[in-house]
Structure formats: structure tokens, C-alpha cells
PyMOL Python script that loads the backbone (N, CA, C, O; Angstrom):
from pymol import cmd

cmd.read_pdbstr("""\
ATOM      1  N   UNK A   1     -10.678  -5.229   4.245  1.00  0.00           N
ATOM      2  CA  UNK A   1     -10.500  -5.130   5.671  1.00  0.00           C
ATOM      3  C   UNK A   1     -10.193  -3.682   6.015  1.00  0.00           C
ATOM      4  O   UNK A   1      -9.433  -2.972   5.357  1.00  0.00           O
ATOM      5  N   UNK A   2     -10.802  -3.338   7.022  1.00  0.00           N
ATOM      6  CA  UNK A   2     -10.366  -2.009   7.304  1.00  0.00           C
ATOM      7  C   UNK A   2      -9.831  -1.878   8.895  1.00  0.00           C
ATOM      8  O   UNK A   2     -10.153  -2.705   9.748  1.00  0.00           O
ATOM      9  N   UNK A   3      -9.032  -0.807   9.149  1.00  0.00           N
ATOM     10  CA  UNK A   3      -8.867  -0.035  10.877  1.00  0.00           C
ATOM     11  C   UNK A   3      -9.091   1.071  11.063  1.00  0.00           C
ATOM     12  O   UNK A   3      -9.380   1.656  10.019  1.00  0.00           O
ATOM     13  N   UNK A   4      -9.100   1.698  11.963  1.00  0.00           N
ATOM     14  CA  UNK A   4      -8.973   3.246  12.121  1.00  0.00           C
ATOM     15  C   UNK A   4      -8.013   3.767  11.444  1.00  0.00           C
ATOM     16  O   UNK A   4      -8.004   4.996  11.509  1.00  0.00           O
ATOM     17  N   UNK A   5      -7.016   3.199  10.676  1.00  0.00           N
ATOM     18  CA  UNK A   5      -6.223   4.062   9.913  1.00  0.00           C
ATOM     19  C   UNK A   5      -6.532   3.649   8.669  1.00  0.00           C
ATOM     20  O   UNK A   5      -5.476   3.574   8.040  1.00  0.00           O
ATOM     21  N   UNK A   6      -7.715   3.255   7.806  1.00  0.00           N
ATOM     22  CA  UNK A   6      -8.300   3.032   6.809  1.00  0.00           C
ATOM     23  C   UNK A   6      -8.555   1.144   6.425  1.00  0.00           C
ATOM     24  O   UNK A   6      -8.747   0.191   7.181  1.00  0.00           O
ATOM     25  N   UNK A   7      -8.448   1.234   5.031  1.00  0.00           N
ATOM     26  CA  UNK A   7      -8.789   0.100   4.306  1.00  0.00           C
ATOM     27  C   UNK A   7      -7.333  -0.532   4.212  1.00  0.00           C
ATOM     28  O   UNK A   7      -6.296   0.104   4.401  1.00  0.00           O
ATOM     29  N   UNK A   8      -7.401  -1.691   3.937  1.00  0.00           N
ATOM     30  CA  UNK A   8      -5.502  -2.339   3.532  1.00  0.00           C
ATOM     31  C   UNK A   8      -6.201  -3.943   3.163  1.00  0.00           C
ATOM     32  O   UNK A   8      -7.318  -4.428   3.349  1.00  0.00           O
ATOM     33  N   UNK A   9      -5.200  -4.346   2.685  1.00  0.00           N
ATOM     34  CA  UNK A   9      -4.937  -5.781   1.982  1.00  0.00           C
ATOM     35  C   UNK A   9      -3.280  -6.024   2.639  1.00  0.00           C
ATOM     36  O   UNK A   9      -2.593  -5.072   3.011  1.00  0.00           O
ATOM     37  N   UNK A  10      -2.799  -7.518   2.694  1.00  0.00           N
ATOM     38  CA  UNK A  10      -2.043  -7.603   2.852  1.00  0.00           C
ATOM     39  C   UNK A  10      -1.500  -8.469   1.705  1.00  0.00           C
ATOM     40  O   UNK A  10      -1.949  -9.485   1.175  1.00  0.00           O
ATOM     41  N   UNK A  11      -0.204  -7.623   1.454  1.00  0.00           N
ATOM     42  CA  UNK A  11       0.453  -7.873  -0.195  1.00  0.00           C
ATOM     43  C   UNK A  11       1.130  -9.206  -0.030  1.00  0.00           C
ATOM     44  O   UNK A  11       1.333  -9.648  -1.161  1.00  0.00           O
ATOM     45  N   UNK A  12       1.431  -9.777   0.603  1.00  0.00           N
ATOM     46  CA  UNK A  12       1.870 -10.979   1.446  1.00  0.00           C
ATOM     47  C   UNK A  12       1.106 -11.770   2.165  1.00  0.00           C
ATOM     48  O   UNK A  12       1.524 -12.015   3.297  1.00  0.00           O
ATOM     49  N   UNK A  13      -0.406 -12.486   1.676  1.00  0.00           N
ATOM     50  CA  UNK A  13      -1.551 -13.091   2.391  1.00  0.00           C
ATOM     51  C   UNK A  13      -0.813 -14.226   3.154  1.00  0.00           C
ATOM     52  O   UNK A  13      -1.566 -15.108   3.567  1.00  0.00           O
ATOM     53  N   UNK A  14       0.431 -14.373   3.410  1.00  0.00           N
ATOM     54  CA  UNK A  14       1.233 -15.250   4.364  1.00  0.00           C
ATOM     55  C   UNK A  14       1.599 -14.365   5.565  1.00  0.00           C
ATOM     56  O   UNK A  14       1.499 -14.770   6.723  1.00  0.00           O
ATOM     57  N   UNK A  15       1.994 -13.237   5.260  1.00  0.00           N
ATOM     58  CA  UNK A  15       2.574 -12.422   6.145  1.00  0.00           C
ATOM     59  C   UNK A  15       1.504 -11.247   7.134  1.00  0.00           C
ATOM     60  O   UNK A  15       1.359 -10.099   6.714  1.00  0.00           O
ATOM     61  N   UNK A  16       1.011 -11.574   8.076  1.00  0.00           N
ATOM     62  CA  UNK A  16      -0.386 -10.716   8.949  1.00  0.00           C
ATOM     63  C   UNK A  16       0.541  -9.650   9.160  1.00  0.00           C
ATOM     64  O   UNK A  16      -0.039  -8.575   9.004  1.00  0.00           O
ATOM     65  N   UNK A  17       1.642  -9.524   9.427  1.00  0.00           N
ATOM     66  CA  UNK A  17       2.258  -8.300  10.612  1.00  0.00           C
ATOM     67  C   UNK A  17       2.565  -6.989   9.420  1.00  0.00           C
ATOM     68  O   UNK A  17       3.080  -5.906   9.699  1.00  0.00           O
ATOM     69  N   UNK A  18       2.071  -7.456   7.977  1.00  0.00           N
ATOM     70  CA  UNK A  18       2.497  -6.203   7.183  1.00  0.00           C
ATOM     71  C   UNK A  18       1.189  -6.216   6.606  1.00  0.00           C
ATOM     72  O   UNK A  18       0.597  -7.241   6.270  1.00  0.00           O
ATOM     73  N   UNK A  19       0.653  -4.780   6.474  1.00  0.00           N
ATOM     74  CA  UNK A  19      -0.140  -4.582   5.827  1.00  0.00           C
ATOM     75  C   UNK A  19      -0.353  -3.060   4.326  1.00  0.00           C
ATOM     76  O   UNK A  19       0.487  -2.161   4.300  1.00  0.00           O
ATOM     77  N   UNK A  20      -1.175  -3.070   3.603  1.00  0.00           N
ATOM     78  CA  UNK A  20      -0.782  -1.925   2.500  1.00  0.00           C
ATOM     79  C   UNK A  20      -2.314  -1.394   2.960  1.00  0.00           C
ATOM     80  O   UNK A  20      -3.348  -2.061   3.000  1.00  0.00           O
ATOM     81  N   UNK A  21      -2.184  -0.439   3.184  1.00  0.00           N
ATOM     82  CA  UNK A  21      -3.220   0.647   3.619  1.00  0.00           C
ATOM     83  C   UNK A  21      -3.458   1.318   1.843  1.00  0.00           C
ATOM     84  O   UNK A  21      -2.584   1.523   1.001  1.00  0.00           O
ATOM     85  N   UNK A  22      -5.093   1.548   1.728  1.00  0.00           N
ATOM     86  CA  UNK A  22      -5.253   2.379   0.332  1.00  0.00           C
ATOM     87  C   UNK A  22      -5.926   3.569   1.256  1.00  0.00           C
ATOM     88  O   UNK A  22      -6.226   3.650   2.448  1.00  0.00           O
ATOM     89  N   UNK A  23      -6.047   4.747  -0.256  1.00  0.00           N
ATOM     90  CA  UNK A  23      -7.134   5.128   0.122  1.00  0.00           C
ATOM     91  C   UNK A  23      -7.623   6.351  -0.988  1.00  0.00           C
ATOM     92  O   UNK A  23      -6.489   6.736  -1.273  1.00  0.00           O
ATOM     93  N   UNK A  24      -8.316   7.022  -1.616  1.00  0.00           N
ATOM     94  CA  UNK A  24      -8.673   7.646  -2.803  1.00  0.00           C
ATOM     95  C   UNK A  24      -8.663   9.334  -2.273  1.00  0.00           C
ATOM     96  O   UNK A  24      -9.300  10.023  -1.476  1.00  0.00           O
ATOM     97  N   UNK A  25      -7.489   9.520  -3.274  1.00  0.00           N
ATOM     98  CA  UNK A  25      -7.172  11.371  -2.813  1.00  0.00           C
ATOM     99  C   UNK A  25      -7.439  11.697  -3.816  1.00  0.00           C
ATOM    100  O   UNK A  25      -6.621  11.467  -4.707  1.00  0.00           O
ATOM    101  N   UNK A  26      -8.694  12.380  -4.149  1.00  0.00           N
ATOM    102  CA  UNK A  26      -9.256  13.015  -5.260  1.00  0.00           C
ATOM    103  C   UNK A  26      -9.390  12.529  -6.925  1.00  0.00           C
ATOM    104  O   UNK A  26      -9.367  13.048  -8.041  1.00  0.00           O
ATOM    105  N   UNK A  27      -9.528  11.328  -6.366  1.00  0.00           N
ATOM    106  CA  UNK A  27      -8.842  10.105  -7.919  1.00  0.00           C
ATOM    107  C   UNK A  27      -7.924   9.486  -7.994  1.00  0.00           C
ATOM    108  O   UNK A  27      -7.725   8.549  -8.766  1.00  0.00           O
ATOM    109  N   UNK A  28      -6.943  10.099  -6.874  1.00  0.00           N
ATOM    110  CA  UNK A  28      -5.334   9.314  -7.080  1.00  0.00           C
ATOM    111  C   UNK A  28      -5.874   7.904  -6.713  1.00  0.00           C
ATOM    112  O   UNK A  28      -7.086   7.745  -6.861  1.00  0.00           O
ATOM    113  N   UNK A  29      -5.166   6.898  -6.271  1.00  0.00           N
ATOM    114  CA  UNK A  29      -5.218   5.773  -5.505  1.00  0.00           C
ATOM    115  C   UNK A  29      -3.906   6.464  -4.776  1.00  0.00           C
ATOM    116  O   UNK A  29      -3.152   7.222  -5.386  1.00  0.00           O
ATOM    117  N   UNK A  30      -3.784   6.205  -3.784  1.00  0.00           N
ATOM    118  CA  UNK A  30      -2.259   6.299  -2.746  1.00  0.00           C
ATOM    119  C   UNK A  30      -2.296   4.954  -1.529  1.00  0.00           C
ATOM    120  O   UNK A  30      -3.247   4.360  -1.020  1.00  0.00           O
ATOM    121  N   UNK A  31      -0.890   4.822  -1.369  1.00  0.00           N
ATOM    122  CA  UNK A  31      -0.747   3.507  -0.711  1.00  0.00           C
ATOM    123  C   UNK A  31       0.283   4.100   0.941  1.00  0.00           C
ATOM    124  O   UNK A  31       0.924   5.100   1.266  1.00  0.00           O
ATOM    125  N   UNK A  32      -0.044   2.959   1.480  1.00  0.00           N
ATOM    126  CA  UNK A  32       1.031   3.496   2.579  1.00  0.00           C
ATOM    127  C   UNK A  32       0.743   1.743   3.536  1.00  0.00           C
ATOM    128  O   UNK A  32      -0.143   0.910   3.731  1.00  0.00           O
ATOM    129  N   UNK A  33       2.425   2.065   3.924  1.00  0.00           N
ATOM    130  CA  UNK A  33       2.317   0.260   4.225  1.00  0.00           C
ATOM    131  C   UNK A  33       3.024   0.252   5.455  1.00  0.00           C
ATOM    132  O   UNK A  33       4.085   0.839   5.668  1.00  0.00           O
ATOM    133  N   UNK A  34       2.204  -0.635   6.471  1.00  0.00           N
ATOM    134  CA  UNK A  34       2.025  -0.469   7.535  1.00  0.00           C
ATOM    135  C   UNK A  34       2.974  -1.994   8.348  1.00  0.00           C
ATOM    136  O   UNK A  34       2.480  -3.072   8.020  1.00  0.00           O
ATOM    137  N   UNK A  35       4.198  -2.085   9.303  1.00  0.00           N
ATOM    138  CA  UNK A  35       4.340  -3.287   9.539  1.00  0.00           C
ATOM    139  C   UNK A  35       4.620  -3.338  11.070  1.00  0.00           C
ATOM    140  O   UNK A  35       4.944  -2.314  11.672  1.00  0.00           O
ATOM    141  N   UNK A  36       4.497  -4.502  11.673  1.00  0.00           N
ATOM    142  CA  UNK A  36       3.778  -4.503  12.956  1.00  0.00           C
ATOM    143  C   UNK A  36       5.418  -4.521  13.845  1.00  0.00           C
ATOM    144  O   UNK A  36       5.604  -4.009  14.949  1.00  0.00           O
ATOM    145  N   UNK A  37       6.520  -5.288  12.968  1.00  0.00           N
ATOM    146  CA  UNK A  37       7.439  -5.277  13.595  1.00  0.00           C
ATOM    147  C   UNK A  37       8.480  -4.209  13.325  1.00  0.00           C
ATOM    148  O   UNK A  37       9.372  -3.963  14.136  1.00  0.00           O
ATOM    149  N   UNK A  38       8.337  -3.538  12.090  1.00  0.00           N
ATOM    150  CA  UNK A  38       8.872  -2.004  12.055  1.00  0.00           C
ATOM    151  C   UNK A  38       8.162  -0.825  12.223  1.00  0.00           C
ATOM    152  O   UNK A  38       8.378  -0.206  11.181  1.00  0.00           O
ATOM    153  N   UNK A  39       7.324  -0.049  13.042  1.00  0.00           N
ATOM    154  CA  UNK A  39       6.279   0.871  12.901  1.00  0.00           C
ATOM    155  C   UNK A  39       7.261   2.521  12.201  1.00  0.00           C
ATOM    156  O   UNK A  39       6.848   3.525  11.620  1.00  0.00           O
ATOM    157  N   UNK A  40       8.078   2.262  12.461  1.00  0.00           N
ATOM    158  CA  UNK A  40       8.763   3.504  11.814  1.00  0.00           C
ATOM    159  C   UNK A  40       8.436   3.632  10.666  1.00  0.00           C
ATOM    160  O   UNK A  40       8.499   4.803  10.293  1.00  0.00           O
ATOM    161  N   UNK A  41       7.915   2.518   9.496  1.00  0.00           N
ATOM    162  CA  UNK A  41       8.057   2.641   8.159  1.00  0.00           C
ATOM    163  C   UNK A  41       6.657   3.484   8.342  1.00  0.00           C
ATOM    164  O   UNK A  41       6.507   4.363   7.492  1.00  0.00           O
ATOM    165  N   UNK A  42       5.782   3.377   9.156  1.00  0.00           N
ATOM    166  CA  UNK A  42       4.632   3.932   8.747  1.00  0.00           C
ATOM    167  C   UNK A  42       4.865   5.349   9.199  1.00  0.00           C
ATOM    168  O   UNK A  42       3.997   6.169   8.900  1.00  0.00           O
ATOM    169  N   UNK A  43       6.074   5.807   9.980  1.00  0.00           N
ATOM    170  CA  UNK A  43       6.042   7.242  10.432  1.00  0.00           C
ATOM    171  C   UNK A  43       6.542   7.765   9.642  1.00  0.00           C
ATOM    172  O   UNK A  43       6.030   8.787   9.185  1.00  0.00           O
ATOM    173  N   UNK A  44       7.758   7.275   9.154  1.00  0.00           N
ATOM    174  CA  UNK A  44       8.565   7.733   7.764  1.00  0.00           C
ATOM    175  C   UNK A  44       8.000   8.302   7.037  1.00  0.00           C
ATOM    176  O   UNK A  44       8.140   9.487   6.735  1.00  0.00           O
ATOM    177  N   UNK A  45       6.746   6.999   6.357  1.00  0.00           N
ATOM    178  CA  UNK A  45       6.321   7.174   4.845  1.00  0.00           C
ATOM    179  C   UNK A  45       5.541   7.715   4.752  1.00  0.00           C
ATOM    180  O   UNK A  45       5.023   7.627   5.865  1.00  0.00           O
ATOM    181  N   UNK A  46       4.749   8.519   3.986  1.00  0.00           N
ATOM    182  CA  UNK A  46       3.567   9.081   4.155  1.00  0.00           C
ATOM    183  C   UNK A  46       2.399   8.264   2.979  1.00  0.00           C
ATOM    184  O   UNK A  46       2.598   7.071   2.752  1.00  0.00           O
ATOM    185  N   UNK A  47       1.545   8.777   2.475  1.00  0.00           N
ATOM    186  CA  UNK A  47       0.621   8.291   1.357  1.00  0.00           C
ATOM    187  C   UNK A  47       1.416   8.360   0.274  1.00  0.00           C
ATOM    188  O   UNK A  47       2.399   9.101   0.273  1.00  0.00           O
ATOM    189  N   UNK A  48       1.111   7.659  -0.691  1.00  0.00           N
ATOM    190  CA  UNK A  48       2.537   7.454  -2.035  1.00  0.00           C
ATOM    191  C   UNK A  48       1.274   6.516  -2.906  1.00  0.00           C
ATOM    192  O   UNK A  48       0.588   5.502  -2.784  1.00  0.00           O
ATOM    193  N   UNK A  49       1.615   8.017  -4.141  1.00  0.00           N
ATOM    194  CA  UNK A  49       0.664   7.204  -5.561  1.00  0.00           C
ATOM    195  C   UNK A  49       1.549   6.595  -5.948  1.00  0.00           C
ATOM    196  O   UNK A  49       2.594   6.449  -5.313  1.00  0.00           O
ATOM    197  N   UNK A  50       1.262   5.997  -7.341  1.00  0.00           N
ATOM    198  CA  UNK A  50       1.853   5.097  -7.804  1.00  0.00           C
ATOM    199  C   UNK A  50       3.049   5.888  -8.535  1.00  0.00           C
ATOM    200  O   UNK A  50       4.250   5.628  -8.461  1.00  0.00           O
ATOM    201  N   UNK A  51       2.300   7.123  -9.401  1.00  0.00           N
ATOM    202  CA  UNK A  51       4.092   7.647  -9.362  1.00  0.00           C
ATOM    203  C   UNK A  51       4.758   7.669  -9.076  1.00  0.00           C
ATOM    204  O   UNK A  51       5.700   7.345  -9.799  1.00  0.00           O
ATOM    205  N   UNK A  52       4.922   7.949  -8.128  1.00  0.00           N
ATOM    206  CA  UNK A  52       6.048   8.228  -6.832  1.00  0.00           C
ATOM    207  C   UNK A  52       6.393   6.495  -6.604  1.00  0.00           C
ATOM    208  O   UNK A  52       7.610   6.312  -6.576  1.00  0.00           O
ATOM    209  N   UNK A  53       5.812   5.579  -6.486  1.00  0.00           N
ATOM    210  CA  UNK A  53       6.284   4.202  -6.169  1.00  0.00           C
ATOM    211  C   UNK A  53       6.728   3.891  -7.495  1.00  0.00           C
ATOM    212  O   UNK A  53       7.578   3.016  -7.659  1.00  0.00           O
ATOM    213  N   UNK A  54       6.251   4.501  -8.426  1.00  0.00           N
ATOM    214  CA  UNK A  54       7.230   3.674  -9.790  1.00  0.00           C
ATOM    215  C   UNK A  54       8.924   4.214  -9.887  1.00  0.00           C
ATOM    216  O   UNK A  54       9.997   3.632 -10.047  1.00  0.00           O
ATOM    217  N   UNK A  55       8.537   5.524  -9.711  1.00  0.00           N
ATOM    218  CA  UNK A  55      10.111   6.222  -9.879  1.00  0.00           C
ATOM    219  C   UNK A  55      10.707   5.871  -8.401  1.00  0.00           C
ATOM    220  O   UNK A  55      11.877   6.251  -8.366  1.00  0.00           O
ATOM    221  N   UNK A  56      10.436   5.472  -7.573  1.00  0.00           N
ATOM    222  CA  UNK A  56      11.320   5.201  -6.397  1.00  0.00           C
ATOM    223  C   UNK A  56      11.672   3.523  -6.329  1.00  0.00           C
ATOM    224  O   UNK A  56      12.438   2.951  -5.553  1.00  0.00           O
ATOM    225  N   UNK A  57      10.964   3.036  -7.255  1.00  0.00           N
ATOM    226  CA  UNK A  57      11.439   1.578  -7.680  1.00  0.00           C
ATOM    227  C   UNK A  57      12.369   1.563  -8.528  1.00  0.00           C
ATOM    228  O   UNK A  57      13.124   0.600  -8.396  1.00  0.00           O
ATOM    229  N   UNK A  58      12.637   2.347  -9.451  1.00  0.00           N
ATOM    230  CA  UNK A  58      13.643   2.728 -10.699  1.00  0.00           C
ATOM    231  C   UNK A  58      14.879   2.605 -10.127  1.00  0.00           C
ATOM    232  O   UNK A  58      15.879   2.024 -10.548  1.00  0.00           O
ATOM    233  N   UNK A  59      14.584   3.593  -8.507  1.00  0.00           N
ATOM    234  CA  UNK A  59      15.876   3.387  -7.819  1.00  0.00           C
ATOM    235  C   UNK A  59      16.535   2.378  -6.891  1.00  0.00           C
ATOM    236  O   UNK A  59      17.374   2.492  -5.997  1.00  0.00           O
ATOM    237  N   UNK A  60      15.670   1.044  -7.564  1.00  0.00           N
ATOM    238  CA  UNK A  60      16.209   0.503  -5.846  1.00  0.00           C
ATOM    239  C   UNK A  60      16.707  -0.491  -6.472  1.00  0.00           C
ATOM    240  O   UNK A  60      16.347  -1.020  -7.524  1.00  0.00           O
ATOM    241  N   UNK A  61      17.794  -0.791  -5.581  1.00  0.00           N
ATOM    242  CA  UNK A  61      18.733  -1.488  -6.269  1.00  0.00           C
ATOM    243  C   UNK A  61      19.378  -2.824  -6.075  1.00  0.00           C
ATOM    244  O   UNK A  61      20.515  -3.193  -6.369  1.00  0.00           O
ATOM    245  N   UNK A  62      18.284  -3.529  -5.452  1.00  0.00           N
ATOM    246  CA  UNK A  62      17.767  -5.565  -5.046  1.00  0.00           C
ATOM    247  C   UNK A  62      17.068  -5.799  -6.287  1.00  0.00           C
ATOM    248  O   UNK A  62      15.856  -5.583  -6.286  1.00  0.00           O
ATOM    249  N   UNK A  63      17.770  -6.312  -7.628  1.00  0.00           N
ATOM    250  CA  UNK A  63      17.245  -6.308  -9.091  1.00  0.00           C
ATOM    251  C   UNK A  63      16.060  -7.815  -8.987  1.00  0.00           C
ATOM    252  O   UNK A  63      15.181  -8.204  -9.755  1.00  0.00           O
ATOM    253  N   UNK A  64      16.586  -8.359  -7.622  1.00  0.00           N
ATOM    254  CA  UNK A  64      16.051 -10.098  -6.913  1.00  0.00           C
ATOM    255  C   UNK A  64      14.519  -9.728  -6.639  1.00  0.00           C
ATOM    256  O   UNK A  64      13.579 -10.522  -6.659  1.00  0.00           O
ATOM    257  N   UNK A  65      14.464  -8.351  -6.377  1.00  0.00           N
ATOM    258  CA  UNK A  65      12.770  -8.256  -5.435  1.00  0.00           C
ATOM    259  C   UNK A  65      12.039  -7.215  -5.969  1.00  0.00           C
ATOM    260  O   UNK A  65      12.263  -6.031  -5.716  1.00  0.00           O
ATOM    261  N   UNK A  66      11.231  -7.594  -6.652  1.00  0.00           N
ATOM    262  CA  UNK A  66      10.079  -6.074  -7.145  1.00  0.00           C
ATOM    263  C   UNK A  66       9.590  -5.356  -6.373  1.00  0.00           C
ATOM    264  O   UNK A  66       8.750  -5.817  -5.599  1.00  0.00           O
ATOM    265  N   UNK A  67       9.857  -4.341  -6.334  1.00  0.00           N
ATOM    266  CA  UNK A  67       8.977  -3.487  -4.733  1.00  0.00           C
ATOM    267  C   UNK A  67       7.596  -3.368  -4.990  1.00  0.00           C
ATOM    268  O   UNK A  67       6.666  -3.181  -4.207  1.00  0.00           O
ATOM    269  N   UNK A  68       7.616  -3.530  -6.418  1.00  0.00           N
ATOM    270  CA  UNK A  68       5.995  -2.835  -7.182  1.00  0.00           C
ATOM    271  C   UNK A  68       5.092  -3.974  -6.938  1.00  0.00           C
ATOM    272  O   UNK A  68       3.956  -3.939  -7.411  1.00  0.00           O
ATOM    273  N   UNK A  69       5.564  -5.163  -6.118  1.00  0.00           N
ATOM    274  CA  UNK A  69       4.843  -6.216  -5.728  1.00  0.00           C
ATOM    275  C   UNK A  69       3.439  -5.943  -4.867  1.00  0.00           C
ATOM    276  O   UNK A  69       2.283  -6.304  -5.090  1.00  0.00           O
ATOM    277  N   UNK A  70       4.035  -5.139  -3.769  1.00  0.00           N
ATOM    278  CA  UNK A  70       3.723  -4.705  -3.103  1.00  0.00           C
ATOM    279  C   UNK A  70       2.353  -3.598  -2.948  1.00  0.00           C
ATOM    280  O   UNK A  70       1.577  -3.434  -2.006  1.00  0.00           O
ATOM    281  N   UNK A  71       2.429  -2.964  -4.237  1.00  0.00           N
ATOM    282  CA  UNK A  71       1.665  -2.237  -4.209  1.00  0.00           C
ATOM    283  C   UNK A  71       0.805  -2.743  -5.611  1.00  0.00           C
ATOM    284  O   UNK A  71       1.395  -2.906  -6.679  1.00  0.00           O
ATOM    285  N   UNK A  72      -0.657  -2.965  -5.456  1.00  0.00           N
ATOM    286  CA  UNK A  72      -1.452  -4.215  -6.516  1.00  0.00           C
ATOM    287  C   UNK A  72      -3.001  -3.134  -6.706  1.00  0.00           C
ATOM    288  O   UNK A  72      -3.939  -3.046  -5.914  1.00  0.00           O
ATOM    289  N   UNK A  73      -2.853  -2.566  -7.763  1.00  0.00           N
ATOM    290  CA  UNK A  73      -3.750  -1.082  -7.992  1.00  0.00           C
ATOM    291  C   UNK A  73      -5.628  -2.124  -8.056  1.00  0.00           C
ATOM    292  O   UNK A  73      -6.704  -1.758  -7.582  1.00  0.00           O
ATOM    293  N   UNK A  74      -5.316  -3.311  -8.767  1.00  0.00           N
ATOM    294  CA  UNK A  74      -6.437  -3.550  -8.738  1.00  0.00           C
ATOM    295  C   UNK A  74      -7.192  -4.180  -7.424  1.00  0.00           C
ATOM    296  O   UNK A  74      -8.415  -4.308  -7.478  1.00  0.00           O
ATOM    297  N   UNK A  75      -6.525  -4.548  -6.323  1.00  0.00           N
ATOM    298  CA  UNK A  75      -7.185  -4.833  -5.087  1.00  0.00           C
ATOM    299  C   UNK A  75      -7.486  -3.605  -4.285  1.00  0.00           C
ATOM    300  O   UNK A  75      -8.419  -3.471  -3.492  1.00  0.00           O
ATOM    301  N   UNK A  76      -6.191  -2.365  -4.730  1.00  0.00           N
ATOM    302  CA  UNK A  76      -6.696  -1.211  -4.244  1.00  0.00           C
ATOM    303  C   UNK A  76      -8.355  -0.742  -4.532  1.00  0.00           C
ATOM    304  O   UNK A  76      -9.295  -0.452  -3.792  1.00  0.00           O
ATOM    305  N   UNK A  77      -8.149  -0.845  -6.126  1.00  0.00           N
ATOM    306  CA  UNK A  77      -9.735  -0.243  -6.230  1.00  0.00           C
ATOM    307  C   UNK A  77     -10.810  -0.987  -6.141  1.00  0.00           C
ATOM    308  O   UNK A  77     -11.904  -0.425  -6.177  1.00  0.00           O
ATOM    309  N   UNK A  78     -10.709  -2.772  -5.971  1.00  0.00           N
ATOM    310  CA  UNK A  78     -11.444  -3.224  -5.194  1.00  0.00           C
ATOM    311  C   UNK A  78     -11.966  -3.021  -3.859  1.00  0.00           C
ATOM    312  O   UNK A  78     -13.081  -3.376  -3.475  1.00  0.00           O
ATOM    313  N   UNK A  79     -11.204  -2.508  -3.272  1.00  0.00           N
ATOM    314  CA  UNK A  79     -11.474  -2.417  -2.159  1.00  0.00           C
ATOM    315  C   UNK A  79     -12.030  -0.981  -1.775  1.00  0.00           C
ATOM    316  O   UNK A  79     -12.818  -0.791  -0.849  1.00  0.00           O
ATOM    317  N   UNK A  80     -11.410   0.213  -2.782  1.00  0.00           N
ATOM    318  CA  UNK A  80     -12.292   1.492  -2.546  1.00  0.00           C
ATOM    319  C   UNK A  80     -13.968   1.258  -2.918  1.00  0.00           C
ATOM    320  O   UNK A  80     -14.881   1.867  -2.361  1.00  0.00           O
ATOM    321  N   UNK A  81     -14.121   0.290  -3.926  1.00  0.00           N
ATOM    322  CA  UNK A  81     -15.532   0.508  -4.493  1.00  0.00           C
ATOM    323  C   UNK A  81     -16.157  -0.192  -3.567  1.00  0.00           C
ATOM    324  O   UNK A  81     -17.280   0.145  -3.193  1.00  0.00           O
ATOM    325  N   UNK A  82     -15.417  -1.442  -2.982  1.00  0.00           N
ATOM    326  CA  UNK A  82     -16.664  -2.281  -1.974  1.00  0.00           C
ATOM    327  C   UNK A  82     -17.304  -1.059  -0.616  1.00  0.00           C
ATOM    328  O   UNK A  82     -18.395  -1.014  -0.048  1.00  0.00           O
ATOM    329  N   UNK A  83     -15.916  -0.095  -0.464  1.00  0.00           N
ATOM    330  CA  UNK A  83     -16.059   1.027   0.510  1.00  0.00           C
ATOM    331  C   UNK A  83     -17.169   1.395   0.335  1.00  0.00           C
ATOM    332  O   UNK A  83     -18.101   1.208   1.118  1.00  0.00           O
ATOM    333  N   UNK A  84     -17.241   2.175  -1.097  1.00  0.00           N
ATOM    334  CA  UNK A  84     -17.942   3.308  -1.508  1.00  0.00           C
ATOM    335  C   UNK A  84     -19.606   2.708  -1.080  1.00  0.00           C
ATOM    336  O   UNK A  84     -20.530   3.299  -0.521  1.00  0.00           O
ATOM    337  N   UNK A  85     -19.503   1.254  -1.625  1.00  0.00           N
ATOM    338  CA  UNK A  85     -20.877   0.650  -1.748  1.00  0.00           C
ATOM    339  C   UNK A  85     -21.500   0.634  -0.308  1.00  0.00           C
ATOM    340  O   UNK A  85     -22.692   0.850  -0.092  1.00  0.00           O
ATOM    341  N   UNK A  86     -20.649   0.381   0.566  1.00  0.00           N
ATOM    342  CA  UNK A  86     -20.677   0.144   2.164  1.00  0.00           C
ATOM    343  C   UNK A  86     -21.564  -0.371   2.470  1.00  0.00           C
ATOM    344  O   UNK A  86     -21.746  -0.633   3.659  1.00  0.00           O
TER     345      UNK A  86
END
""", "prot")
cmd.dss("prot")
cmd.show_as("cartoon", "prot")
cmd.util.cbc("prot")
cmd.orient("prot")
């Protein structure tokens, strides 16, 4: 699925009002996640590889909820290649 602010999947196929935006920066994959009832998170955050989401998961400290849920590399690059194919 795509918008004017790119491609996304939603990491929560229950939840419409959040979505994970991809998109391919020179090979990286980078994510950025978009939600309808907080829009700040999307002003906040900027694009974020997975580095950066692994070591900022290291720090978080709800041991109950994986953040890395959230971000799912292989629907990402599903979804760049269906792009690419267009």
C-alpha cells in the first residue's frame, strides 16, 4: 500500500490508525511509523534503519512488549521489490 508519504504495511493488521512507512536509502531499508491518533510520532521521528531500532530497543525498558515487532524487514523488502517491479 502506498501514500504520498511512501509505501507502509501496518504492523498491527488489526490496528488501521498506525502505520510503518519503508523505504530504500541506498540499500539501507529505513522505517518510520506513522499514527493517526499521535501525529507527533511522525514529526519527532525521522527514517530509522534497523540499527538504530535495534540499539534503541536495547534501551527500552517494557521487557512485556518487543518494539522490534514493529518493524518486520521482510514485508519491508516485499514491498520495495513489488515497488521496483511497478
Amino acid at each position: 500500500m502506498s501514500t504520498p508519504s511512501g509505501m507502509y504495511y501496518y504492523p498491527d493488521p488489526r490496528n488501521k490508525k498506525e502505520r510503518m512507512y519503508v523505504r530504500d536509502n541506498e540499500g539501507s531499508i529505513e522505517f518510520r511509523l506513522w499514527n493517526q491518533d499521535q501525529p507527533e510520532i511522525w514529526e519527532r521521528h525521522g527514517w530509522l534503519d534497523m540499527d538504530i531500532i535495534k540499539r534503541a530497543a536495547k534501551m527500552y525498558g517494557d521487557k512485556k512488549q518487543d518494539p522490534l515487532k514493529l518493524y518486520d524487514l521482510d514485508i519491508a523488502r516485499s514491498l520495495l521489490k513489488q515497488n521496483r517491479k511497478g
